[in-house]
N, C-alpha and C positions, 0 to 999 in steps of 0.2 A: 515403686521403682518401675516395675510393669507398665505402668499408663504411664506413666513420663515417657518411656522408649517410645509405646503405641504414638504417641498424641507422638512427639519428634518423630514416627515416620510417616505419619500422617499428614503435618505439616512437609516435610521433604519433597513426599510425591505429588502433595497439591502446585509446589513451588516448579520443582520438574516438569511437570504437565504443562505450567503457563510459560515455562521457556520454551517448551518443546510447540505450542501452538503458536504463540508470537514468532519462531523462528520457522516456521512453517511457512507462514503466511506472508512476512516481510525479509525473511534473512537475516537477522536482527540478533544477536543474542540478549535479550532484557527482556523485565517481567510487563514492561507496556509499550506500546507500539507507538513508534513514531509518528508523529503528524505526516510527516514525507520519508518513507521508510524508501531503504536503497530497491528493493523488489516491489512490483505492485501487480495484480494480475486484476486484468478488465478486458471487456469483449471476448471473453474466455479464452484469453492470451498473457502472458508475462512479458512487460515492460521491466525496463530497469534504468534506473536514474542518473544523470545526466550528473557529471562528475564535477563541471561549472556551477558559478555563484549561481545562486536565485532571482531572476528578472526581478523586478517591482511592480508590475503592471500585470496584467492578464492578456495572453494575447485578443486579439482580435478575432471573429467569428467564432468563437466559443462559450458553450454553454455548460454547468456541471450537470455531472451525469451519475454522481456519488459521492461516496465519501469512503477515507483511509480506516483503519481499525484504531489509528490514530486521533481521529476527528478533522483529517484536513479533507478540502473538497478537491474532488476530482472532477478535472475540466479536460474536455473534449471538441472537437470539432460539431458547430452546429448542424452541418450538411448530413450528420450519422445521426441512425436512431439512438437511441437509448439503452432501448430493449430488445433484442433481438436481431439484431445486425446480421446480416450475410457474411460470413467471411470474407466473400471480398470487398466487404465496406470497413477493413478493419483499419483504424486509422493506425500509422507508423510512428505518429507522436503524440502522447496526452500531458497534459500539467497534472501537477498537484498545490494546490495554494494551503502556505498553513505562516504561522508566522513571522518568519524570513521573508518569505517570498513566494514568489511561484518557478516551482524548481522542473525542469522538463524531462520527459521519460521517455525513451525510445523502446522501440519494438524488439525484445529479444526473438531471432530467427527469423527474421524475415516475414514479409506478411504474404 
């Protein structure tokens, strides 16, 4: 009876842990992360997702520069680096492409 408890709170906290890291990261409450989760933090800033449908297209001058914890790509203005960006090259809008579409993310606080 002992080890059933054990293993059941050992299974709990592992559970816990993955809500508590997925809701960290995306906002999300669930044990896997969205393709295009409503949070997304890039150029070491937190965007958040555009509350409209998902275009079908990719815009135009952009390049991916990552990916979601989801597995969707994150697309960025090609005129910014990649890695290492000044702060004030911090773009104001990135996508995220997954299978909907490509859904747009604004800059939470200003850049």
């Amino acid at each position: 009876m002992r080890l059933v408890l054990a293993l059941a709170a050992v299974i709990v906290a592992l559970a816990v842990g993955q809500l508590v890291r997925v809701h960290q990261a995306t906002g999300e409450l669930r044990f896997t992360a969205a393709a295009a989760p409503p949070r997304l933090h890039a150029y070491g800033r937190l965007y958040l997702r555009s509350t409209s449908t998902p275009r079908q297209s990719v815009p135009k001058g952009t390049q991916q520069i990552g990916s979601t914890m989801g597995g969707g790509d994150v697309l960025g203005p090609r005129r910014i680096a990649t890695h290492g960006a000044p702060q004030a090259t911090v773009p104001t809008e990135i996508w995220v492409r997954d299978h909907d579409g490509v859904w747009s993310y604004a800059l939470s606080g200003g850049p």
